[in-house]
N, C-alpha and C positions, 0 to 999 in steps of 0.2 A: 665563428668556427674555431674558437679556442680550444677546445676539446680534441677537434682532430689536426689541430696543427700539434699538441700534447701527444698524440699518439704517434704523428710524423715522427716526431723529436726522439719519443720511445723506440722507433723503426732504425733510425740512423744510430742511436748507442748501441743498440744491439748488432748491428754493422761493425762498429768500430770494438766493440765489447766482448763478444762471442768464441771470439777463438780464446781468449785466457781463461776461458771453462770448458774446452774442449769441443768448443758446437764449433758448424758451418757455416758460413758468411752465408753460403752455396745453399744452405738450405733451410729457410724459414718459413715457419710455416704459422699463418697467424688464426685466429680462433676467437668468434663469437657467440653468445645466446641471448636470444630476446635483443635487447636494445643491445647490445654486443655483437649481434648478428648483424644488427644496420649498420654498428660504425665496418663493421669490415667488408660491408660493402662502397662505402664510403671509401676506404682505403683501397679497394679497387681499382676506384673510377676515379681517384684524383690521380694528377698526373704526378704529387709530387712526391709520390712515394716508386718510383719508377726505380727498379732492381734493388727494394730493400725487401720484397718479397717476393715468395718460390710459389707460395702452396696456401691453401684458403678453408677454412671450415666456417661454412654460416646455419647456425642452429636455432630455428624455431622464429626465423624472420622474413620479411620478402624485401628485394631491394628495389619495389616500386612506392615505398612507403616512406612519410620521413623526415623531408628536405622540403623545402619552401623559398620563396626567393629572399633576397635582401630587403626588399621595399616588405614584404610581408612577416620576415621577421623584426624587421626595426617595428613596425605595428605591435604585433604580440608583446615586444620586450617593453613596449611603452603600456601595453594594457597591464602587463604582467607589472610593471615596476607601481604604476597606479593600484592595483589590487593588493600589493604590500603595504601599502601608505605612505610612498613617494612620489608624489605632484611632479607633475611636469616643467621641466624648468634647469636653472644651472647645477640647484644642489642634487638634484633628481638620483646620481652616481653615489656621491658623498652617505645619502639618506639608504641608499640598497647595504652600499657598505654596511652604515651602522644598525640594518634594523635588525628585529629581533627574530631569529630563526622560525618562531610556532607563525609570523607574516607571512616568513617566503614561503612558508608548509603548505599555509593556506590560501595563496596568493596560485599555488599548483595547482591547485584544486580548480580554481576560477578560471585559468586563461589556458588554453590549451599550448602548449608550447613544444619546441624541436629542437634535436642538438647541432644542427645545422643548415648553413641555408645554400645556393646556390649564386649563379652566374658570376665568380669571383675566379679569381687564380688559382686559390685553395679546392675549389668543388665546381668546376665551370656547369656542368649540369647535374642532373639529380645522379643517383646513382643506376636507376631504372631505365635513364635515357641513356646512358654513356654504354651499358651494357645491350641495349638493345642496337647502337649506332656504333657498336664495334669499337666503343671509346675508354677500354679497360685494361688493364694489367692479367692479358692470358695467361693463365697460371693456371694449374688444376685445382678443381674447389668440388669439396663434398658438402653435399644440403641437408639438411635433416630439419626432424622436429623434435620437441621434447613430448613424451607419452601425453605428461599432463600439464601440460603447457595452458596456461592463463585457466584452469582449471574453476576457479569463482566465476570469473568471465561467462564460461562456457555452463555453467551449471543455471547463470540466470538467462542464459538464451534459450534452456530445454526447453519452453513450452513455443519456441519461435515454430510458425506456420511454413511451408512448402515457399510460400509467395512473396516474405519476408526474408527467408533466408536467400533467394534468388535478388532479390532488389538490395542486402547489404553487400555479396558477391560482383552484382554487377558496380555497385557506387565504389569498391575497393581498386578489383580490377577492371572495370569492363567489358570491352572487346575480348582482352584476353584470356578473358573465364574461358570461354570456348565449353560447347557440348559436353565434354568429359569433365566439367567442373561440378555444370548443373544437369 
């Protein structure tokens, strides 16, 4: 959870930072798109950013998506580090260090991976349950989408069937597709 401990850190200078350019302590407002959109709702639902923010914009993201536990990221990080060309083992850290970028490029490709995980101090549940169980930073937050958001994406799904597209909706969300989805 390096990443969003990195943006905590960003949340409290601009606390202490803000008024010697003339902004509000009072009034921040933070802003994400695509993978931007999930850290801020990450930054919602953790507790540890409690009165560093006012106000929320999440664009083109869902905050049921994302986050995995601990046990299932130490998993991935071991497929992931093996898929680089680091064995498992003491140097396993040492070898990530030193390898050579076009690895880790490719090593993305192979292991599906998250920028964070849960049941910890930093993100005690996902962002999708703390929101749904009342466990968030009430703030006002505007949602959006971008027009042509994942646009490649979307362009090799054209020829997706009626029946296809209902069974990737329900495997996303669920239950909470609800009638007005499908």
């Amino acid at each position: 959870n390096f990443a969003l401990l990195d943006q905590i850190e960003a949340l409290k200078w601009v606390q202490q930072s803000i008024a010697s350019v003339g902004g509000d302590a009072n009034n921040v407002t933070i802003f994400g798109q695509a993978a931007g959109g999930g850290a801020v709702c990450r930054l919602l639902a953790t507790p540890l950013t409690e009165g560093l923010i006012d106000r929320a914009v999440i664009q083109s993201s869902a905050c049921t998506a994302g986050e995995i536990t601990k046990e299932a990221a130490h998993t991935s990080g071991q497929s992931y580090a093996v898929a680089a060309g680091c064995s498992d083992g003491p140097n396993q850290l040492d070898c990530l260090r030193k390898a050579w970028p076009a690895a880790l490029v490719q090593a993305q490709a192979v292991v599906n991976r998250t920028s964070a995980y849960t049941g910890t101090t930093v993100l005690p549940q996902s962002s999708g349950a703390a929101i749904a169980d009342g466990n968030w930073h009430k703030v006002p937050v505007i949602v959006g989408n971008t027009r042509w958001e994942q646009k490649l994406q979307n362009q090799q799904l054209a020829d997706i069937t009626e029946a296809e597209y209902e069974a990737m909706v329900m495997e996303d969300y669920g239950e909470l597709a609800g009638p007005l989805v499908l």
